[in-house]
N, CA, C and O atoms as a Tripos MOL2 file, in Angstrom:
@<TRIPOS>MOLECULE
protein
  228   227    57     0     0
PROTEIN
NO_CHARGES

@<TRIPOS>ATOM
      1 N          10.1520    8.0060   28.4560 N.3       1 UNK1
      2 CA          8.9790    7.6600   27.6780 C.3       1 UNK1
      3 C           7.7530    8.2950   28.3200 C.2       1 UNK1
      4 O           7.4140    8.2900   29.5030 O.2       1 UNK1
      5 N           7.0320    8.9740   27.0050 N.am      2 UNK2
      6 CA          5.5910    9.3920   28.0230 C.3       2 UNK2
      7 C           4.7550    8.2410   28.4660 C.2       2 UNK2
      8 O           4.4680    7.2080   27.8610 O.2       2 UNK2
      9 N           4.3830    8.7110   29.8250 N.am      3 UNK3
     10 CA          3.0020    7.7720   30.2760 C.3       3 UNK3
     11 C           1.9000    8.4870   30.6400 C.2       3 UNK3
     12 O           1.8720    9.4450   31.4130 O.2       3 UNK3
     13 N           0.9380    7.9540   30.0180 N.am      4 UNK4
     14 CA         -1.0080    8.7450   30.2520 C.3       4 UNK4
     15 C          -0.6890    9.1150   31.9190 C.2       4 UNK4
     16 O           0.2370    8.6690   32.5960 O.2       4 UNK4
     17 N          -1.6200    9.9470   32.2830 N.am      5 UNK5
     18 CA         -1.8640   10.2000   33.6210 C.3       5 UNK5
     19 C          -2.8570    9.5350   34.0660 C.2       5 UNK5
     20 O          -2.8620    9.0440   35.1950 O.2       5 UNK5
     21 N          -3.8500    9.4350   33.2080 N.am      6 UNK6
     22 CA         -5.1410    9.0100   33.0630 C.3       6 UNK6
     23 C          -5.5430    8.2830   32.1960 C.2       6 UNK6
     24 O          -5.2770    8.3270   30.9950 O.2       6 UNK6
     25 N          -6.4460    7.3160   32.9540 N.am      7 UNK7
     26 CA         -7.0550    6.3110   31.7430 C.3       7 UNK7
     27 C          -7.5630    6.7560   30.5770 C.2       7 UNK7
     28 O          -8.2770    7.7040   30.9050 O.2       7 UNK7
     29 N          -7.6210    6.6060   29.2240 N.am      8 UNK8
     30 CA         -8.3680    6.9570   27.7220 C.3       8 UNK8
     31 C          -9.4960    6.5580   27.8190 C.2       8 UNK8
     32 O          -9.7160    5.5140   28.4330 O.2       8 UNK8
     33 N         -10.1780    7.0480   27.4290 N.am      9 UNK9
     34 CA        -11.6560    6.5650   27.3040 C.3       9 UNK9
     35 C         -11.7370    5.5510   26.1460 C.2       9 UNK9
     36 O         -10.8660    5.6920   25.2880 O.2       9 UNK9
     37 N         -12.7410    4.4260   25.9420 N.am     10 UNK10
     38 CA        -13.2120    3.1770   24.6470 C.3      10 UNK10
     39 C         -13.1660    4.8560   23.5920 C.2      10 UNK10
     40 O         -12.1550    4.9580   22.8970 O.2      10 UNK10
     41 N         -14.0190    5.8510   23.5190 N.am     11 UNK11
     42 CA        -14.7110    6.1300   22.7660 C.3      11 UNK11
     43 C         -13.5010    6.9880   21.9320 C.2      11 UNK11
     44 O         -13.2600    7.0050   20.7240 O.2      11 UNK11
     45 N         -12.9970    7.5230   22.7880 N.am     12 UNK12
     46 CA        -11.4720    8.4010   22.3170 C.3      12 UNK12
     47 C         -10.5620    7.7150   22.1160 C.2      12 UNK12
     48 O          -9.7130    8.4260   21.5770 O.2      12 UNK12
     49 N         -10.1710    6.6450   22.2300 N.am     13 UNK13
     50 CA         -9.2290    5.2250   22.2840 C.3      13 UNK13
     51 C          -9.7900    5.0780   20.6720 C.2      13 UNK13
     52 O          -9.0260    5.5540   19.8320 O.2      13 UNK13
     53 N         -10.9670    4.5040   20.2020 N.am     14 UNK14
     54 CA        -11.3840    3.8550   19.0200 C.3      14 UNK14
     55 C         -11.2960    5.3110   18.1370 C.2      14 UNK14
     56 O         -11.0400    4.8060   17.0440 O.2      14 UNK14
     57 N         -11.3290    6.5400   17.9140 N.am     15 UNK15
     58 CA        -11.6150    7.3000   17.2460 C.3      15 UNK15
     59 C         -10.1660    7.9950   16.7360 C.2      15 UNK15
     60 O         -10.0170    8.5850   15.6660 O.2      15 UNK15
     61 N          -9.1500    7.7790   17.7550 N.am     16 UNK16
     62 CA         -7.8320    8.1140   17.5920 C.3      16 UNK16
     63 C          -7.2350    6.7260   16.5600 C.2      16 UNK16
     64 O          -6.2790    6.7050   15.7840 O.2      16 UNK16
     65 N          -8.0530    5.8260   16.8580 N.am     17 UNK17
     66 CA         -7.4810    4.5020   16.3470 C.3      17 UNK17
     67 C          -7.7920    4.2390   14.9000 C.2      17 UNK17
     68 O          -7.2930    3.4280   14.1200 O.2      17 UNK17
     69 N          -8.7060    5.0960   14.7440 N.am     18 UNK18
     70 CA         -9.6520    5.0730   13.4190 C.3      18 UNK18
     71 C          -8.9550    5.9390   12.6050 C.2      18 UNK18
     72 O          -9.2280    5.9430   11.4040 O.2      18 UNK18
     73 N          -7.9900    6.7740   13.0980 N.am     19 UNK19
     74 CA         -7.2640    7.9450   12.2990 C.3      19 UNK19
     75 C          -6.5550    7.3290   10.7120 C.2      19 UNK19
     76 O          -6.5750    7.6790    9.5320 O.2      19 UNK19
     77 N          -5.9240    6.1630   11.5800 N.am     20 UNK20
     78 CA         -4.5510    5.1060   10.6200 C.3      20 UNK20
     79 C          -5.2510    4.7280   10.0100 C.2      20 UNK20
     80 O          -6.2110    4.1670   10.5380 O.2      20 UNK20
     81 N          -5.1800    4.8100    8.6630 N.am     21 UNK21
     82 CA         -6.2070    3.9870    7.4630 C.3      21 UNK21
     83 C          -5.0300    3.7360    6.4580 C.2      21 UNK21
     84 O          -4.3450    4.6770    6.0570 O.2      21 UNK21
     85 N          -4.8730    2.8000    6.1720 N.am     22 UNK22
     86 CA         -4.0320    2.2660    5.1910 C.3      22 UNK22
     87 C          -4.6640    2.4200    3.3300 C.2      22 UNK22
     88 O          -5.7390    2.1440    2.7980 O.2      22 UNK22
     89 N          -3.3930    2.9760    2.8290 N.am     23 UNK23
     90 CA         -3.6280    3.4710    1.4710 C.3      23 UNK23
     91 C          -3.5280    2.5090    0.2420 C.2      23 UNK23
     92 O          -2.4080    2.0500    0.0180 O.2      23 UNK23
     93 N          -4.5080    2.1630   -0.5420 N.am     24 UNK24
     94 CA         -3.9650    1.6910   -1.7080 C.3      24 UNK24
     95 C          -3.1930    2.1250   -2.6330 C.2      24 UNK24
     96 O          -3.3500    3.2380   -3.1350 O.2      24 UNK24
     97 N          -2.3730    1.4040   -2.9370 N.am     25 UNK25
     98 CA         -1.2530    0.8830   -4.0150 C.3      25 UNK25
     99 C          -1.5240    1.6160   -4.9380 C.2      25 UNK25
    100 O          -2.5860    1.5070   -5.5510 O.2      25 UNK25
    101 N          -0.3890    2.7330   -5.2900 N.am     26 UNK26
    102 CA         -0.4910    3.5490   -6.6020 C.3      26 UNK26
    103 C           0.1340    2.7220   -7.3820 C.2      26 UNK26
    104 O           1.1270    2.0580   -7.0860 O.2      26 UNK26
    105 N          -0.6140    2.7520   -8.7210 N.am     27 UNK27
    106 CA         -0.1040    1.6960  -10.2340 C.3      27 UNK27
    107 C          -0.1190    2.9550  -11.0720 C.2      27 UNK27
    108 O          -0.7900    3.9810  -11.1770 O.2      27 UNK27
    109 N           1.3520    2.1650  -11.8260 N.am     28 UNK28
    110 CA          1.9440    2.7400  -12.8680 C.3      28 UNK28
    111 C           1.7030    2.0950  -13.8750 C.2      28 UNK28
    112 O           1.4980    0.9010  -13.6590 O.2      28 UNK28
    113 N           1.6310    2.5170  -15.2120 N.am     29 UNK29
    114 CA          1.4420    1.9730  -16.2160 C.3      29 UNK29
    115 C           2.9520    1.9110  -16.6820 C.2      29 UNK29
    116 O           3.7980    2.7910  -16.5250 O.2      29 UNK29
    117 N           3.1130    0.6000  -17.3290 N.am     30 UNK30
    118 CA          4.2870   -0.2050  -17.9490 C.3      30 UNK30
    119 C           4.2380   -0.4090  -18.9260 C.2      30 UNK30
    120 O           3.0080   -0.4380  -18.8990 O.2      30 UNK30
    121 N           4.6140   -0.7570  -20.6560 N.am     31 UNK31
    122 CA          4.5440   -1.3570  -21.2650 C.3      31 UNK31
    123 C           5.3910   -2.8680  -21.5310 C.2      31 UNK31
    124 O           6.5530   -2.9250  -21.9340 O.2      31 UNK31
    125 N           4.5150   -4.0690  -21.2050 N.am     32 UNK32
    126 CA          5.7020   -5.3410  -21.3800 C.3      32 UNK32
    127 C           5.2220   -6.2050  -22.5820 C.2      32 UNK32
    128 O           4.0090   -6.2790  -22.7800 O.2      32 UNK32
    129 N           5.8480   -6.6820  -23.1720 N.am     33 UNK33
    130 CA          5.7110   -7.4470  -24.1540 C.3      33 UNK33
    131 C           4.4480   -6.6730  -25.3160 C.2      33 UNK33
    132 O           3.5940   -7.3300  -25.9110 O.2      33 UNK33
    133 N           4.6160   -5.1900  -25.4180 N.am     34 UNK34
    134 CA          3.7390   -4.7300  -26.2880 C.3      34 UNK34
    135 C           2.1800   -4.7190  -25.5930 C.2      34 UNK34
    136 O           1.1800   -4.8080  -26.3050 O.2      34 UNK34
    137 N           2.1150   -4.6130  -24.2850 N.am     35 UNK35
    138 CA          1.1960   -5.0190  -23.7160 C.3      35 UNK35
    139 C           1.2650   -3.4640  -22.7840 C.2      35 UNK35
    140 O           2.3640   -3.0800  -22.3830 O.2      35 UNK35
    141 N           0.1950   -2.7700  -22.5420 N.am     36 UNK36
    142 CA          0.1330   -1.5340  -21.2550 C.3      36 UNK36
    143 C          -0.5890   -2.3820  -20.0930 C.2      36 UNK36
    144 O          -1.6560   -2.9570  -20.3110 O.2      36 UNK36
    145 N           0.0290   -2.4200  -18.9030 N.am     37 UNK37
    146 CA         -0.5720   -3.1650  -17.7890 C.3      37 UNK37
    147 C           0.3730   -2.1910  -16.9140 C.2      37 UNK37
    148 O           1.4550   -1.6290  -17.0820 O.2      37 UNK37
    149 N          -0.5800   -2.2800  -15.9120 N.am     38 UNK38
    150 CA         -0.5180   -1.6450  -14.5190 C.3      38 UNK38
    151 C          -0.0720   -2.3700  -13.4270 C.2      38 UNK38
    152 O          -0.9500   -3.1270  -13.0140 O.2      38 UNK38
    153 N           1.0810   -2.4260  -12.7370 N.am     39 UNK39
    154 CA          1.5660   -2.6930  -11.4010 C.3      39 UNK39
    155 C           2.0950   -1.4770   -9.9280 C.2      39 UNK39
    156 O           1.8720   -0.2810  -10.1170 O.2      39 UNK39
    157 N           2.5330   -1.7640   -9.0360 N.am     40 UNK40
    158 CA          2.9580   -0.6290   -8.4520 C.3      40 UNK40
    159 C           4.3870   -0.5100   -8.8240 C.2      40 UNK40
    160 O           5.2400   -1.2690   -9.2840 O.2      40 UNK40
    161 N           4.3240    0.7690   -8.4370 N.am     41 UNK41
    162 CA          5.9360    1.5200   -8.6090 C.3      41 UNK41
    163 C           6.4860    0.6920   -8.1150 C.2      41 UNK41
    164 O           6.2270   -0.2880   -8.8130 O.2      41 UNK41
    165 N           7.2900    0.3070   -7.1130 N.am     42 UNK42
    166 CA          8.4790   -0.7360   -6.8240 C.3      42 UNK42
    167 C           7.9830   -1.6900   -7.2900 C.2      42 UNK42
    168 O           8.1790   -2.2860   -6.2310 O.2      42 UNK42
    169 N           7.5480   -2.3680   -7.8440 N.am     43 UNK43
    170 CA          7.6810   -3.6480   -9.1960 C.3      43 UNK43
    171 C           8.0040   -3.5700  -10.2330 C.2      43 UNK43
    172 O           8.3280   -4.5710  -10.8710 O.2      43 UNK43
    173 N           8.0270   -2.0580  -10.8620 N.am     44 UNK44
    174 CA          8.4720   -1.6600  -12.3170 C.3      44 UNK44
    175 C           9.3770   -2.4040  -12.8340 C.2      44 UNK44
    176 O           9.2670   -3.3930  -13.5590 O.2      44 UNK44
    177 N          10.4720   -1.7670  -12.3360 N.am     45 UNK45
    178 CA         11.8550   -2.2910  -12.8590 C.3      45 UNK45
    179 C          11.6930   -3.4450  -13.2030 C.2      45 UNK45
    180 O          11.8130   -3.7160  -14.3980 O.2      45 UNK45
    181 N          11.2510   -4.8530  -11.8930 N.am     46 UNK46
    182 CA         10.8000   -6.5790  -12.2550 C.3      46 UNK46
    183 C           9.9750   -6.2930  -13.2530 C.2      46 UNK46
    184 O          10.3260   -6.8450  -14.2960 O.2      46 UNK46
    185 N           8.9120   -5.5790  -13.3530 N.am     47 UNK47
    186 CA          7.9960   -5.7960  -14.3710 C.3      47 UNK47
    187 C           8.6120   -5.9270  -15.8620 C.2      47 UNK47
    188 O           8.3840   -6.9070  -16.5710 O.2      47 UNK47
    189 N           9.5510   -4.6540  -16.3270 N.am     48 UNK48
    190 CA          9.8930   -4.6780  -17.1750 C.3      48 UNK48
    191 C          11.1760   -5.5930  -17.2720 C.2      48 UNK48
    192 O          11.4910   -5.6990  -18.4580 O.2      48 UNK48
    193 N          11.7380   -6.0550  -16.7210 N.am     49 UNK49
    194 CA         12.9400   -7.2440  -16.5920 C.3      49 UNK49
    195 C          12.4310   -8.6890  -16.9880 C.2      49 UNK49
    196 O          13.1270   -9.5990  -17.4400 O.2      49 UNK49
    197 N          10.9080   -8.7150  -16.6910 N.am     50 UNK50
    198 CA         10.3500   -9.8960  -16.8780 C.3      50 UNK50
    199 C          10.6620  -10.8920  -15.5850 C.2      50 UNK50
    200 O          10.8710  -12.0990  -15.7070 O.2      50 UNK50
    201 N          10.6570  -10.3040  -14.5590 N.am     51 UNK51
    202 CA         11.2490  -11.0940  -13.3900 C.3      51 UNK51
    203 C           9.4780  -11.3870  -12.6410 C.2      51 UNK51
    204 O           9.3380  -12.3980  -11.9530 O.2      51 UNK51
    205 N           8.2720  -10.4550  -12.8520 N.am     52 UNK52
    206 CA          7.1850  -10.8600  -12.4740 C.3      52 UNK52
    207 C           6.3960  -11.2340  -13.4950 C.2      52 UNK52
    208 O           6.2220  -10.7980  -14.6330 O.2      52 UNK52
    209 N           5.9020  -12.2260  -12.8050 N.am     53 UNK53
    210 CA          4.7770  -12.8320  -13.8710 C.3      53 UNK53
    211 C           3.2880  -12.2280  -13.9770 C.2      53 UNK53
    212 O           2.4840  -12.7700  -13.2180 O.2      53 UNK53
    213 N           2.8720  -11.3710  -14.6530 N.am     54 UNK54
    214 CA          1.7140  -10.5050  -14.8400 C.3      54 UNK54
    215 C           0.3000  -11.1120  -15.1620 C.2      54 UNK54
    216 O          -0.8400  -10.6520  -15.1140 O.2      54 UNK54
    217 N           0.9290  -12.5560  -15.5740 N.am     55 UNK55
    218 CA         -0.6750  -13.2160  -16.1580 C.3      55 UNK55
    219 C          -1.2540  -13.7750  -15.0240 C.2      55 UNK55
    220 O          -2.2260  -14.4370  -15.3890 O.2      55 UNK55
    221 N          -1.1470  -13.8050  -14.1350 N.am     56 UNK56
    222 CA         -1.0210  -14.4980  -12.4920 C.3      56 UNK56
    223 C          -2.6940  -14.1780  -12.5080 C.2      56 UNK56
    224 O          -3.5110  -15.0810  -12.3260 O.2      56 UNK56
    225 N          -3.0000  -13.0710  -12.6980 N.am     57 UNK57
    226 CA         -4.1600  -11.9170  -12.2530 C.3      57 UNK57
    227 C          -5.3300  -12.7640  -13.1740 C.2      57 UNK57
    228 O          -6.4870  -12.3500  -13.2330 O.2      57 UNK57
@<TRIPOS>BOND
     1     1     2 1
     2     2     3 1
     3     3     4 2
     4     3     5 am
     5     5     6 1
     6     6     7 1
     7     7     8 2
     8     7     9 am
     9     9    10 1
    10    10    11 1
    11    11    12 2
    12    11    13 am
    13    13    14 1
    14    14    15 1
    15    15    16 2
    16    15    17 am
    17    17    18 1
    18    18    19 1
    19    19    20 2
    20    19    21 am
    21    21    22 1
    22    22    23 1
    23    23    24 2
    24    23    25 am
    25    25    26 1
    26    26    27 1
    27    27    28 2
    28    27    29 am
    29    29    30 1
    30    30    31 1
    31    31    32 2
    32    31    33 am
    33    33    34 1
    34    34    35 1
    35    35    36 2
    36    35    37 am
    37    37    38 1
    38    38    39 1
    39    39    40 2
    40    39    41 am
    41    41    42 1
    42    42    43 1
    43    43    44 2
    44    43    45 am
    45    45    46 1
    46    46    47 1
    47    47    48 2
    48    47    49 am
    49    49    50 1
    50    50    51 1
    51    51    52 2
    52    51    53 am
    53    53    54 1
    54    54    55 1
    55    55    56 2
    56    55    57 am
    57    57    58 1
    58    58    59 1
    59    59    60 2
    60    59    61 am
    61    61    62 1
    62    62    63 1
    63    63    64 2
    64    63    65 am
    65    65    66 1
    66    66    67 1
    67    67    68 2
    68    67    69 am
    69    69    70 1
    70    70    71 1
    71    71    72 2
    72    71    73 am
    73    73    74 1
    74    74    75 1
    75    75    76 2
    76    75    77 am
    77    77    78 1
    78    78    79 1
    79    79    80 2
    80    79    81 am
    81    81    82 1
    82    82    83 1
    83    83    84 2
    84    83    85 am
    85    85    86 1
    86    86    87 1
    87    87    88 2
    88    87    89 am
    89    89    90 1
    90    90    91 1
    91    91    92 2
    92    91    93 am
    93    93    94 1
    94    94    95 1
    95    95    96 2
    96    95    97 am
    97    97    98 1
    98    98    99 1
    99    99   100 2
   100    99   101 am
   101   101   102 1
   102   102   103 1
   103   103   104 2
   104   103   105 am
   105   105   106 1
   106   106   107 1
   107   107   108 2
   108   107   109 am
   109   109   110 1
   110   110   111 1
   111   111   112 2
   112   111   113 am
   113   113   114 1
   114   114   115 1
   115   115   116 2
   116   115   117 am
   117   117   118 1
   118   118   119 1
   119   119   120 2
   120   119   121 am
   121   121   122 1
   122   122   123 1
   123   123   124 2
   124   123   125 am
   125   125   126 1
   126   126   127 1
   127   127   128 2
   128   127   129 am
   129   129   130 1
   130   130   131 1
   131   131   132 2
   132   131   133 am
   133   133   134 1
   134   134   135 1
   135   135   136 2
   136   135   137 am
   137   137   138 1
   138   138   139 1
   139   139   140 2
   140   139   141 am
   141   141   142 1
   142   142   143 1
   143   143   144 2
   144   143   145 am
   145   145   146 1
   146   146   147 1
   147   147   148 2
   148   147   149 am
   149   149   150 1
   150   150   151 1
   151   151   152 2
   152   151   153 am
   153   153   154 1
   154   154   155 1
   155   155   156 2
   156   155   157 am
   157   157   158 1
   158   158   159 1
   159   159   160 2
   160   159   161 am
   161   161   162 1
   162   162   163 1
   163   163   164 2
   164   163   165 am
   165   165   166 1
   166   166   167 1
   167   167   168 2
   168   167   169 am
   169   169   170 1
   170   170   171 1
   171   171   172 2
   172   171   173 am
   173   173   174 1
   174   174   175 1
   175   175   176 2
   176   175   177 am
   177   177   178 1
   178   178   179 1
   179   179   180 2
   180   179   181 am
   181   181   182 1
   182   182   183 1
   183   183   184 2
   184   183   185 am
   185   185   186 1
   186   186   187 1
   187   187   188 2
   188   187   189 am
   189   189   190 1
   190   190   191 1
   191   191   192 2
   192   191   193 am
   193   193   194 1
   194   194   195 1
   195   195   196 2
   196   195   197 am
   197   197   198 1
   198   198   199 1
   199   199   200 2
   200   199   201 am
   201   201   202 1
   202   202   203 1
   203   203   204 2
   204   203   205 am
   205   205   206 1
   206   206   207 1
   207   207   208 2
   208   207   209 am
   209   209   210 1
   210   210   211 1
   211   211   212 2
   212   211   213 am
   213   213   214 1
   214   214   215 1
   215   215   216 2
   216   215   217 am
   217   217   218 1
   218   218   219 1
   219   219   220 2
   220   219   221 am
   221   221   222 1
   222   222   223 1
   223   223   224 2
   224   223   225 am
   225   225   226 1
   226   226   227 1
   227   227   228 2
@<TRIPOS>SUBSTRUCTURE
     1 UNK1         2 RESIDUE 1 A UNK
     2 UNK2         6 RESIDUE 1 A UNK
     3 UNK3        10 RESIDUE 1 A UNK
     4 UNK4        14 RESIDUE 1 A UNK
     5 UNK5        18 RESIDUE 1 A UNK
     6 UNK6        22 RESIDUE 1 A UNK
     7 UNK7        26 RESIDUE 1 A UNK
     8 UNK8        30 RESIDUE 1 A UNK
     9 UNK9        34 RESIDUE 1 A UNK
    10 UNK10       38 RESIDUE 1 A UNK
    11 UNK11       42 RESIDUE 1 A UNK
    12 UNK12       46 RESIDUE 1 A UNK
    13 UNK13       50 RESIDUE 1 A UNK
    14 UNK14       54 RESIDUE 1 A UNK
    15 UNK15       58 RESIDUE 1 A UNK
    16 UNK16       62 RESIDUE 1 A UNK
    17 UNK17       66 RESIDUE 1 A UNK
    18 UNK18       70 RESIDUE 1 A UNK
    19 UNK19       74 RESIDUE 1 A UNK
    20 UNK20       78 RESIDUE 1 A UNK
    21 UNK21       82 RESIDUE 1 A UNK
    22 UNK22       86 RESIDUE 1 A UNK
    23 UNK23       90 RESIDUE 1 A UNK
    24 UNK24       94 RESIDUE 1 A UNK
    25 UNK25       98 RESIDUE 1 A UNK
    26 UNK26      102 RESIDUE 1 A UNK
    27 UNK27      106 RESIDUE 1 A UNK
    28 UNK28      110 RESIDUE 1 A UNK
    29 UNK29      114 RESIDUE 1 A UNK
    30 UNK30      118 RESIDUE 1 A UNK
    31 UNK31      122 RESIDUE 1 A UNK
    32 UNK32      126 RESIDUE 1 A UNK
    33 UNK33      130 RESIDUE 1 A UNK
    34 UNK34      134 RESIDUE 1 A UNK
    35 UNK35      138 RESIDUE 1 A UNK
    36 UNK36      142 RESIDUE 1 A UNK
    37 UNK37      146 RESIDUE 1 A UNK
    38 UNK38      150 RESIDUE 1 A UNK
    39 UNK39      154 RESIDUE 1 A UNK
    40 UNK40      158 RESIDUE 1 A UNK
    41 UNK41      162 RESIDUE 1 A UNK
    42 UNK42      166 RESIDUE 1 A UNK
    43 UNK43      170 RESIDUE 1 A UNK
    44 UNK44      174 RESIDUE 1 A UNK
    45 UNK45      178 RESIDUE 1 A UNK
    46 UNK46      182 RESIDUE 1 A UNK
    47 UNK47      186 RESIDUE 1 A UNK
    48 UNK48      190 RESIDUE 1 A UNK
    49 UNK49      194 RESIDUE 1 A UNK
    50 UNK50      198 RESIDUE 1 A UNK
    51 UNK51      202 RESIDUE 1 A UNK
    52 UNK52      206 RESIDUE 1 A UNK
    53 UNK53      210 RESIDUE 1 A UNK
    54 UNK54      214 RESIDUE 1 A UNK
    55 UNK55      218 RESIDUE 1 A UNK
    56 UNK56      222 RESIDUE 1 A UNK
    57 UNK57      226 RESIDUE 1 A UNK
């Protein structure tokens, strides 16, 4: 396993840390019950099965 040689600096520590930004949720459009509503891709399938409940929102 690598190990630093040297301590990281706060300022290079927080800026490397700042890289990871988490992405919002691509939505697909569905049609259920005659209705076009938007969920994400891995819910589709439930969506259209009627296994999620959409009026929740």
């Amino acid at each position: 396993m690598a190990v630093p040689k040297r301590r990281m600096s706060r300022a290079n520590t927080r800026s490397r840390r700042a890289q990871w930004k988490a992405e919002a949720t691509g939505l697909v459009g569905v049609n259920v019950a005659g209705q076009q509503r938007k969920v994400p891709r891995r819910l589709l399938k439930a969506a259209r099965l009627g296994l999620v409940d959409l009026d929740k929102r």
